[in-house]
C-alpha positions in Angstrom: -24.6 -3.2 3.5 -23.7 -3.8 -0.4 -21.2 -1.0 0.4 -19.6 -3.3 2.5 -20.1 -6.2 0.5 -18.4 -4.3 -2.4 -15.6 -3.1 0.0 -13.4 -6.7 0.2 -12.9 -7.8 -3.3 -10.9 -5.3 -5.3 -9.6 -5.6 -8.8 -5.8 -4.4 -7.7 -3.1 -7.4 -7.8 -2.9 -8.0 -3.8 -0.2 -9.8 -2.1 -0.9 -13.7 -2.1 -3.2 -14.3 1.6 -1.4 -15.8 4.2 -3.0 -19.0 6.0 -3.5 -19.3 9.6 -0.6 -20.2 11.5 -1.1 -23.8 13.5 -1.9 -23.1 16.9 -0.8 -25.4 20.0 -1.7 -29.1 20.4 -5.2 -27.9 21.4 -6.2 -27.3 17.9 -6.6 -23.5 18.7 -5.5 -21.3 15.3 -2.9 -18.3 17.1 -3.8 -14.9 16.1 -1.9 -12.8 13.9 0.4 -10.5 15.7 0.2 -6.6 15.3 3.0 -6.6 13.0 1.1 -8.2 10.7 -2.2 -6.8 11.1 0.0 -3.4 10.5 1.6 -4.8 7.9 -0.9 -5.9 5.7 -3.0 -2.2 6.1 0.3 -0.7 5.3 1.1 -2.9 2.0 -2.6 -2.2 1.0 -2.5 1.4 1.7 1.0 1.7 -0.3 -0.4 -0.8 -3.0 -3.7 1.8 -3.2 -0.9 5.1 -3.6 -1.1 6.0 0.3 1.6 8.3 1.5 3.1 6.1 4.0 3.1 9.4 6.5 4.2 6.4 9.2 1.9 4.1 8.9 3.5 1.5 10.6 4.4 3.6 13.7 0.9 4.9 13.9 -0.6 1.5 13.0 1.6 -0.2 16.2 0.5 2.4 18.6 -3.1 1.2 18.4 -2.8 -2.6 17.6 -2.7 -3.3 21.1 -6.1 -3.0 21.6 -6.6 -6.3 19.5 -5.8 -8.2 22.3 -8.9 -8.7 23.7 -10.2 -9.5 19.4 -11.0 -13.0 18.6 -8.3 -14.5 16.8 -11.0 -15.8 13.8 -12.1 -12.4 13.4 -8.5 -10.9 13.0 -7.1 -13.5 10.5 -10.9 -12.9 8.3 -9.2 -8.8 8.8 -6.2 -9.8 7.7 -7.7 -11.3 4.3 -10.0 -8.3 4.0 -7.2 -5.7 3.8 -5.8 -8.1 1.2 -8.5 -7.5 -0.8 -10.6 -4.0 0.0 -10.8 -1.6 -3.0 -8.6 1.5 -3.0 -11.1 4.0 -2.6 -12.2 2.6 0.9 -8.7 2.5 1.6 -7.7 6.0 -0.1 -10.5 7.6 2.2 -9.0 6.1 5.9 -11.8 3.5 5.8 -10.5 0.2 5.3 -9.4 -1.0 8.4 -13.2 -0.2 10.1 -15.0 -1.1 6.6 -13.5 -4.9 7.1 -13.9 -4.8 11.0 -17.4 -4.2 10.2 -18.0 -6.8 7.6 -16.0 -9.4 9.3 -17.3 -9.5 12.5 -20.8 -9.7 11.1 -19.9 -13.4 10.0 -17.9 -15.1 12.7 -20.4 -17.4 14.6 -21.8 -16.8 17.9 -20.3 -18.7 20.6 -22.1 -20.5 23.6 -20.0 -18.2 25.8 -21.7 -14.7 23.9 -25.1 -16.6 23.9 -25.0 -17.0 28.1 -23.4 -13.9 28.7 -25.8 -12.1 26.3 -28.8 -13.6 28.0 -27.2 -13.2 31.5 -26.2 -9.6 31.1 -30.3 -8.8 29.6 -31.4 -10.1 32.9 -29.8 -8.4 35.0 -30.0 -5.1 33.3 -34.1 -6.2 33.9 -34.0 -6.8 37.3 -31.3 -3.5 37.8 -34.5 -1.5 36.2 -32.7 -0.7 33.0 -34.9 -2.6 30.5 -33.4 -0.3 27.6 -30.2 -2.3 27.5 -31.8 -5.6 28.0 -31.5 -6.4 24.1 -29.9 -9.8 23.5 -29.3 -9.0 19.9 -27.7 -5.8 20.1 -25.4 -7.4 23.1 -25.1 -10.4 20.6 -23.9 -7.4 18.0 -21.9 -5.2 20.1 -19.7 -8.1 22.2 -19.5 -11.0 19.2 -15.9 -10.0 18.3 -14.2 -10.6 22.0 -12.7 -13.9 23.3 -14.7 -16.1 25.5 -12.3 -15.2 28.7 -13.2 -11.3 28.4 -16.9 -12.5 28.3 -16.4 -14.4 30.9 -14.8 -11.8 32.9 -18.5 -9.9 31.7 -20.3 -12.7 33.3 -18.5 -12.1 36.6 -19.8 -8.4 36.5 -23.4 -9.9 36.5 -22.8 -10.3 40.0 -21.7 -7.9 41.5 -24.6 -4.6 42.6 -26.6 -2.7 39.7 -24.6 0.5 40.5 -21.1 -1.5 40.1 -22.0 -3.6 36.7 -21.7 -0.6 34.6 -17.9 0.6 36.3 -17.1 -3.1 35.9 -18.2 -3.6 32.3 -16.1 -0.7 31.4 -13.2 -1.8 33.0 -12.8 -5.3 31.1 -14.6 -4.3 27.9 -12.6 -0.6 27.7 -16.1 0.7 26.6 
């Protein structure tokens, strides 16, 4: 863990953090887009002596699977790869070291809380007590948006056999 702790907070000069963009009239903060989560690993890995060997082209091809990412979670990534020290950076880690890190403090939402407890249950009553852990559900599903969890809590009830086919389906697990 101090690995990680160590990890954001480099002594390099790092391009001045962007603040979140306002979101609609809700009050909701927009996520950052792929070009800028791609961006910013790209400026760090060229500000750490990177060849570029395409990083954004590479980067792009698998930023789409941030859509499903809490939008808190990517702007605290976002300010992460600001800041992580070269070596982390040097050695392909950065981009999982913050991921990491950052989604270790975004709060829990109500949403993770019922789906978390729902989801234990019925792994009890579908005789697979093994995965009826509410903290490691808590651990492994705390960086999606409330609609994909919700999407989760619609698998809950459907048969034991189909929960499993339908979790990977809207989780991509």
């Amino acid at each position: 863990m101090l690995g990680l702790l160590l990890a954001c907070g480099g002594s390099e000069e790092k391009p001045a953090n962007k603040p979140p963009e306002k979101g609609p009239p809700d009050g909701k903060v927009k996520k950052p887009t792929a070009t800028q989560l791609c961006q910013a690993r790209c400026e760090r890995a060229a500000a750490c002596q990177v060849p570029d060997n395409g990083c954004m082209r590479e980067c792009m091809g698998w930023q789409k699977t941030t859509e499903h990412i809490r939008g808190d979670l990517l702007w605290r990534q976002l300010t992460c790869l600001d800041s992580i020290e070269c070596p982390f950076v040097q050695q392909g880690n950065a981009w999982q070291q913050c991921f990491e890190q950052m989604r270790n403090q975004i709060p829990l939402t109500d949403t993770l809380r019922k789906f978390c407890y729902e989801s234990a249950r019925r792994a009890a009553t579908c005789g697979r007590r093994n995965e009826a852990d509410q903290t490691g559900c808590r651990d492994q599903f705390r960086h999606l948006e409330d609609a994909v969890l919700e999407k989760g809590r619609e698998c809950l009830k459907k048969s034991c056999a189909e929960v499993p086919v339908c979790f990977r389906r809207h989780f991509r697990m």
